[in-house]
C-alpha positions as CSV (number, residue, x, y, z in Angstrom):
1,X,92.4,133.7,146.3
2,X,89.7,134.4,148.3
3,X,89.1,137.6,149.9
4,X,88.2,138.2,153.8
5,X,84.6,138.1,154.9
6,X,84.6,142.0,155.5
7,X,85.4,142.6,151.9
8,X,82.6,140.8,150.8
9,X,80.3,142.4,152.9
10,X,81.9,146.3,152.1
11,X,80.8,145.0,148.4
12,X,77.7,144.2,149.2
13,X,77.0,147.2,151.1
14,X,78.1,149.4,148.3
15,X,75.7,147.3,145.9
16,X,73.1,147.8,148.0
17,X,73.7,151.9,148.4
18,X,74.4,152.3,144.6
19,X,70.6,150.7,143.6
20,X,68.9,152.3,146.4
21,X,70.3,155.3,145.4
22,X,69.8,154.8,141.9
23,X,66.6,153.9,142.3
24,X,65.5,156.8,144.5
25,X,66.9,159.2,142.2
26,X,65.1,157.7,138.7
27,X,62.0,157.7,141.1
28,X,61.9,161.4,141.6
29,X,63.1,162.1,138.0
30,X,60.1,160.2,137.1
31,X,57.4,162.0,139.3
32,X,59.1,165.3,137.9
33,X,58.8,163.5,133.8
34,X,55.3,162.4,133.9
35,X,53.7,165.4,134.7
36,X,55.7,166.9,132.1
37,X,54.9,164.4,129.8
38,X,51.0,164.4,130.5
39,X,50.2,168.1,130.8
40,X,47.6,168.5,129.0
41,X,45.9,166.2,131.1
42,X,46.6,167.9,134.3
43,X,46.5,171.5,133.2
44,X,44.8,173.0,130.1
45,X,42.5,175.8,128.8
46,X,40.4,173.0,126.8
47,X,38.9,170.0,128.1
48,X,40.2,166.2,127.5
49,X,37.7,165.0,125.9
50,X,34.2,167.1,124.5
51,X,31.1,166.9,122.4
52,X,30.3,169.5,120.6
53,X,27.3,170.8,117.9
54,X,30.7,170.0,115.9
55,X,31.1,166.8,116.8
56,X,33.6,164.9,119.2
57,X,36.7,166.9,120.2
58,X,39.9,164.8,121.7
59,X,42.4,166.9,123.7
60,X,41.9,169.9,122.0
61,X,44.3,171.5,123.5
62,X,47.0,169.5,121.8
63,X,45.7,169.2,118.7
64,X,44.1,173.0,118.2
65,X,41.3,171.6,116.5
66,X,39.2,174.5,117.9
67,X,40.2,177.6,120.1
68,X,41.1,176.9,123.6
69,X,38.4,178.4,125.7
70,X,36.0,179.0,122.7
71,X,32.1,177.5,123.9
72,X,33.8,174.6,126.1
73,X,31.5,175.1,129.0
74,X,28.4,174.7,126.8
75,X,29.7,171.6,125.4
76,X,26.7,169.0,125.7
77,X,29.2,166.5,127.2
78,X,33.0,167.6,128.5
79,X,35.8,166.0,130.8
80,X,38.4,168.7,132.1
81,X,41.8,168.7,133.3
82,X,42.7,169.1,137.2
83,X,43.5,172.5,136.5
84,X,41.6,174.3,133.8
85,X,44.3,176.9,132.5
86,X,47.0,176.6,130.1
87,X,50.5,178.2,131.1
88,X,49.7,181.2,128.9
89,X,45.8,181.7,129.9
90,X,45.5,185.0,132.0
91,X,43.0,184.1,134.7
92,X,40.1,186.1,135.5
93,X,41.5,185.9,139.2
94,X,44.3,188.8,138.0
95,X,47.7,189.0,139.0
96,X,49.7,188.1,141.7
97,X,46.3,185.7,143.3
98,X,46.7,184.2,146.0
99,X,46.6,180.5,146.4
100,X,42.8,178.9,145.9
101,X,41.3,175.8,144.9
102,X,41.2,177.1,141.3
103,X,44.8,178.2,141.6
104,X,46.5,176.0,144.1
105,X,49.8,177.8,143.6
106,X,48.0,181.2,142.9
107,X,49.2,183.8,139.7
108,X,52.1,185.1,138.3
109,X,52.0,189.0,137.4
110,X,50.9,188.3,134.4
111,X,47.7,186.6,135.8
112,X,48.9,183.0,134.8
113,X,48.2,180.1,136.8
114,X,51.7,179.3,138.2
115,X,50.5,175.5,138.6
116,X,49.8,175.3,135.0
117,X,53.4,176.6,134.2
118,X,55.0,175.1,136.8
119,X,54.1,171.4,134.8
120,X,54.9,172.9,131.3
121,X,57.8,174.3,132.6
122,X,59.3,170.6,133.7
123,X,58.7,169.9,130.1
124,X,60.7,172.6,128.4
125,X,63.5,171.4,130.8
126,X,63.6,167.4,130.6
127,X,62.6,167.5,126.7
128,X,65.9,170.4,125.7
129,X,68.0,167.9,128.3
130,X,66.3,164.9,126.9
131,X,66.9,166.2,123.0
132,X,70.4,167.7,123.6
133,X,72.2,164.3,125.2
134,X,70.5,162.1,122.6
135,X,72.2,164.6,119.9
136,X,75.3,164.4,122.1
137,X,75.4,160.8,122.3
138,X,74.9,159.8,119.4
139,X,77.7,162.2,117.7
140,X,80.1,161.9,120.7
141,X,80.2,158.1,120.7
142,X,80.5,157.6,116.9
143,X,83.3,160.2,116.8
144,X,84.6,159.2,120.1
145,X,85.3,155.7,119.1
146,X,86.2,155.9,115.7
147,X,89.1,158.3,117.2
148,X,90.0,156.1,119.7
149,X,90.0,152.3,118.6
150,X,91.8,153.3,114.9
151,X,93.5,156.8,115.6
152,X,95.3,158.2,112.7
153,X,93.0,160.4,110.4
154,X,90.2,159.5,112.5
155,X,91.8,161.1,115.8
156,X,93.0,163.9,114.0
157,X,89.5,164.7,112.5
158,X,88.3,164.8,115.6
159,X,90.7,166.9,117.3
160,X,89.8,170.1,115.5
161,X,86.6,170.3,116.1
162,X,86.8,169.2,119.5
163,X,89.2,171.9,120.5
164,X,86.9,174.6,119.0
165,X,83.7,173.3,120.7
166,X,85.9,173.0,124.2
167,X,86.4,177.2,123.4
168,X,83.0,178.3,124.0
169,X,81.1,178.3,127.1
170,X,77.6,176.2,127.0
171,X,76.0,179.6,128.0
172,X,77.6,181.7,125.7
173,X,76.9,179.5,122.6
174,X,73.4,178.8,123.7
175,X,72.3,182.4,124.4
176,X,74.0,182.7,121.4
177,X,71.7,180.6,119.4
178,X,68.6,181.8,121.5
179,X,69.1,185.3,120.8
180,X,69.4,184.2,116.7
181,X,66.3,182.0,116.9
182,X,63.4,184.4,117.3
183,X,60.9,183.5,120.0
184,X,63.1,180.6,121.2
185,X,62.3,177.3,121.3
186,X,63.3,174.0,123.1
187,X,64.5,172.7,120.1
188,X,67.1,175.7,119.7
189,X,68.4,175.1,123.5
190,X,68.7,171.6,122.5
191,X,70.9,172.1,119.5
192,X,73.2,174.7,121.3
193,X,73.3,172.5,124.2
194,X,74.4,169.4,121.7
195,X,77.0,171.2,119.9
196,X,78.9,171.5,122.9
197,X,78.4,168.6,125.2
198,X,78.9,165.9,122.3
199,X,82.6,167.0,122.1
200,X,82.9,166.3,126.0
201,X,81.4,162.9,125.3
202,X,83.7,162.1,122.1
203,X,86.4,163.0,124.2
204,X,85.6,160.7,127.1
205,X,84.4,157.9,124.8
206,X,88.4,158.2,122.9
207,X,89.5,158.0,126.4
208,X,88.1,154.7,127.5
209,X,88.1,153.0,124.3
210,X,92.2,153.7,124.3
211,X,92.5,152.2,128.1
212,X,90.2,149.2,127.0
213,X,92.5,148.6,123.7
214,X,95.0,147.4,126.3
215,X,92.9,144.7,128.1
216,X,93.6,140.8,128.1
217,X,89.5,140.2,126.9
218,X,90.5,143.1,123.9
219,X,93.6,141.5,122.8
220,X,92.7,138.1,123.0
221,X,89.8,138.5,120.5
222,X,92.0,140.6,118.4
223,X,94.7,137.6,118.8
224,X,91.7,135.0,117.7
225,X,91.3,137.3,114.4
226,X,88.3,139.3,115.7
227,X,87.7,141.8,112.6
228,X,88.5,146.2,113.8
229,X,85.0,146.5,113.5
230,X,83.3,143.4,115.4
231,X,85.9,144.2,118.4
232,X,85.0,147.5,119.0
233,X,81.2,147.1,118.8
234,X,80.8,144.0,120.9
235,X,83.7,144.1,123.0
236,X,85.0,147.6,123.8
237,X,82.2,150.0,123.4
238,X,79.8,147.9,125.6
239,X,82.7,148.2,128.8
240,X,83.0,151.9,127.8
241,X,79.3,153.4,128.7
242,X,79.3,153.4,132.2
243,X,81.4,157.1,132.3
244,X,79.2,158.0,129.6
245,X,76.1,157.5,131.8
246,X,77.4,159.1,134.2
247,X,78.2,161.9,132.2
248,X,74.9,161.9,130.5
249,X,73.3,162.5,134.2
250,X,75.7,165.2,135.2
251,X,74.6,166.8,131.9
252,X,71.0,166.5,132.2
253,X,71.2,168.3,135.8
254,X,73.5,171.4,134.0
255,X,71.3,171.6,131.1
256,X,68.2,171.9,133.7
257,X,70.0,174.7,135.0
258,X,71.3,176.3,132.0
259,X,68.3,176.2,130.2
260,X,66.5,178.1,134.1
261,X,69.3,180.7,133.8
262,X,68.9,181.8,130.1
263,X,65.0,182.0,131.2
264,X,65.9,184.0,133.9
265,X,67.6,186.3,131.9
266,X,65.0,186.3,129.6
267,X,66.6,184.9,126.5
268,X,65.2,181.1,127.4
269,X,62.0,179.4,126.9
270,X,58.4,181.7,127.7
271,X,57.1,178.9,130.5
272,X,60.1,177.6,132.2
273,X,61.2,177.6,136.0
274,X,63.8,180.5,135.3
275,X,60.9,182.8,134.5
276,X,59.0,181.8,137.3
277,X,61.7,182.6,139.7
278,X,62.0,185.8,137.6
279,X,59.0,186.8,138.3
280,X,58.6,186.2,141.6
281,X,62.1,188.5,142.6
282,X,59.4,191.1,141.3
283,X,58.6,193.8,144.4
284,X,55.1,193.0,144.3
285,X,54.7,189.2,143.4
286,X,54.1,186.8,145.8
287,X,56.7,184.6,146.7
288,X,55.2,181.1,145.7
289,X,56.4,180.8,142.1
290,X,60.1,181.9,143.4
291,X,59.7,178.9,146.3
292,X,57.8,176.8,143.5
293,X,60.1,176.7,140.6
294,X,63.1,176.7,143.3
295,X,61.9,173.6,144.7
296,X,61.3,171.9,141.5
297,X,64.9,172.8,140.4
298,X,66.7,171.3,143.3
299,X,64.2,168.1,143.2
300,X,65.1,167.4,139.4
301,X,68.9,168.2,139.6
302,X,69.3,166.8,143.2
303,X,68.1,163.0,142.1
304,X,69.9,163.8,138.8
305,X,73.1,164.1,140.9
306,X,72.3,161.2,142.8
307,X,72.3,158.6,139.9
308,X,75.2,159.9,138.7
309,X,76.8,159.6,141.7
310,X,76.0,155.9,142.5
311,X,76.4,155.1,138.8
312,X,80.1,157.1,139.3
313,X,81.1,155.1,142.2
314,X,79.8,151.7,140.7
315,X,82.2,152.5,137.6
316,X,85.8,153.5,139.8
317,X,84.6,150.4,142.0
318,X,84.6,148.1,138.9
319,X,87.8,149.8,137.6
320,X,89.3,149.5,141.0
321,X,89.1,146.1,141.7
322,X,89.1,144.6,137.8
323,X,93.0,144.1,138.1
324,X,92.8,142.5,141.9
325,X,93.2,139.2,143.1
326,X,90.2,136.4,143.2
């Protein structure tokens, strides 16, 4: 049957908010992830590109060929980044600077361009995020759906260890594994961060590849002979990755903040937004790197939200309306 002209247009509408919404929100994740991704060319204590007695030099500052800062300026032929301080390069300007063209966000306390850490600092976020759900995904769907489309052993495997992960706090096992890892590093947030969110991600994979075993499109292909393998790779895990997006999203924004909060505290990364906000809470400091780093957390977790939200509310709609009438 065919549904009234309102419903059509309620659909449409809600089509229409879910991609603008989407797309708003991977827009600003974006403009926060290239940056990130680019730093070096934006803010670095050795130029791009350089010709030296040496020879040519090509982003030095990734590479360490040479000391940052060594004889750059009397390189016969250099092109510089916008700003020309790392996030670790103590400025000649001193601490607590105010805001100038050479320091358009001014300096920490340290005497650090807050700029310069400002853009690394997006990148310690989005890459432990970025590393941790990949881990996560990858384990939590494998165990996930092996648990859930044959049960048995497999489901009891996975029980144990999901019920000890589900014991421990995120924060407590990753300032667990921070404070073990000496000097911390985004690849130790990353694998404290995994070995607790894959277990919420097996356990929501299990639950929707249960509740698709029971759907006319499953059992007919398993009526037709469709082998235990070939069903659940082409016909229930595809229909069970929408809540996993949406999860994935929802963990990228908690891991942003978990991974600020352990800076805070001063058990995180070195150059991240929590140590910026740290430092500007200081009775002395200016408060541009608080405002900064505050600003850049609600931007990156804000759109987060927003995709997952729209992605959330596409998935219950399709569930909704998957059993109504045509």
């Amino acid at each position: 049957m065919i549904g009234p002209p309102h419903s059509h247009f309620s659909r449409a509408r809600r089509r229409l908010g879910h991609a603008w919404r989407i797309r708003a929100g991977l827009l600003v994740l974006a403009l926060v992830a290239l940056p990130a991704l680019f730093a070096e060319l934006l803010a670095a204590d050795a130029p791009i590109v350089a010709q030296t007695p040496q020879g040519w030099a090509l982003l030095p500052a990734v590479g360490r060929a040479a000391p940052a800062g060594a004889g750059w300026d009397r390189a016969r032929f250099a092109i510089w980044p916008v700003l020309r301080h790392g996030p670790n390069t103590a400025s000649a300007a001193g601490p607590h600077a105010a805001a100038t063209w050479e320091h358009p966000l001014g300096t920490d306390g340290a005497g650090r361009d807050v700029a310069a850490r400002l853009i690394y600092g997006a990148r310690g976020a989005l890459g432990a995020a970025a590393a941790a759900l990949l881990a996560a995904l990858l384990l939590g769907v494998v165990a996930g759906a092996l648990a859930g489309h044959f049960g048995g052993f497999w489901d009891e495997l996975l029980a144990r260890p999901v019920e000890l992960c589900a014991a421990f706090p995120p924060v407590v096992v990753a300032a667990v594994v921070l404070v073990a890892w000496p000097g911390g590093s985004v690849g130790a947030l990353a694998l404290a961060v995994a070995a607790v969110r894959w277990a919420e991600l097996a356990r929501l994979v299990r639950a929707e590849v249960i509740r698709l075993g029971a759907a006319d499109f499953v059992l007919g292909a398993r009526a037709v002979g469709c082998s235990p393998w070939r069903l659940l790779a082409r016909h229930v895990l595809p229909h069970a990755m929408g809540p996993v997006l949406v999860s994935l999203m929802f963990g990228m924004a908690s891991t942003v903040l978990l991974e600020a909060a352990l800076s805070f505290l001063g058990i995180g990364l070195d150059v991240s937004w929590g140590s910026l906000i740290a430092g500007g809470l200081a009775p002395s400091a200016r408060p541009t790197p608080l405002l900064a780093a505050a600003a850049a957390l609600a931007v990156t977790v804000g759109a987060s939200y927003l995709v997952a939200d729209a992605l959330g509310e596409n998935v219950d709609g399709r569930v909704a309306t998957s059993g109504g009438r045509r």
